[in-house]
C-alpha positions in Angstrom: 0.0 0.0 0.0 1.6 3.4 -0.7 2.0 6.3 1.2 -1.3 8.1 0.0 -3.2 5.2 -0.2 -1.9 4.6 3.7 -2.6 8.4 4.4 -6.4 8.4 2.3 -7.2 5.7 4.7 -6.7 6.5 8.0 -8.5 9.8 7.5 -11.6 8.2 6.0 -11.2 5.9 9.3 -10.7 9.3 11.2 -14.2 10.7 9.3 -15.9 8.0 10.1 -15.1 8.0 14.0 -16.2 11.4 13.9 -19.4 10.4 12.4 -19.8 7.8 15.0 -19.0 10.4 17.6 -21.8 13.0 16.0 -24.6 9.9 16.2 -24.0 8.8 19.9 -24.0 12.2 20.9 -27.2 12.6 19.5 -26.5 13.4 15.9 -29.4 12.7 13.5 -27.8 10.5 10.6 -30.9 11.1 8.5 -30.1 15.0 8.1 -26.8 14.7 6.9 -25.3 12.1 4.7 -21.1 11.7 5.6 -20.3 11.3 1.7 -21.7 14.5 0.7 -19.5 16.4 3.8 -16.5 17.6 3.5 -14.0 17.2 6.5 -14.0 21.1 6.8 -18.1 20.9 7.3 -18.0 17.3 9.6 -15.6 18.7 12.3 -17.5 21.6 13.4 -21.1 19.2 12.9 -19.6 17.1 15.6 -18.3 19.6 17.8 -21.5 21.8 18.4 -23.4 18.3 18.9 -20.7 17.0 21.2 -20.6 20.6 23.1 -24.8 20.4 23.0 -24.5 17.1 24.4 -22.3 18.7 27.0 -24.6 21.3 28.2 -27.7 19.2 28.6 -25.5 16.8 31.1 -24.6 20.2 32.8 -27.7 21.5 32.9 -29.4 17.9 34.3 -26.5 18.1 36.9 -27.1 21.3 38.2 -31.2 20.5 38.1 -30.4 17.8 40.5 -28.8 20.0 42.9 
């Protein structure tokens, strides 16, 4: 396998941890489709869902209080 090849690989691996990442944290796989995203548009998808995710555990913690 060359070095692209190699390379082309791992970061369609990476993408598709990311999209894993995006539909456990509550993602909705039906509004987006990861072959039509670019890697430039899937970081920051993930990110605000992860960072959503985030808040709601914050805000159920501090309800509990």
């Amino acid at each position: 396998m060359s070095d692209l090849s190699r390379l082309n690989n791992e970061i369609e691996q990476l993408r598709q941890g990311l999209w894993q990442c995006y539909i456990l944290a509550g993602g909705d796989p039906q509004q987006y489709r990861l072959q039509d995203m670019s890697s430039d548009d899937l970081v920051p998808l993930v990110i605000d869902c992860v960072q959503d995710l985030r808040g709601f555990f914050d805000a159920a913690r501090r309800d509990l209080r």
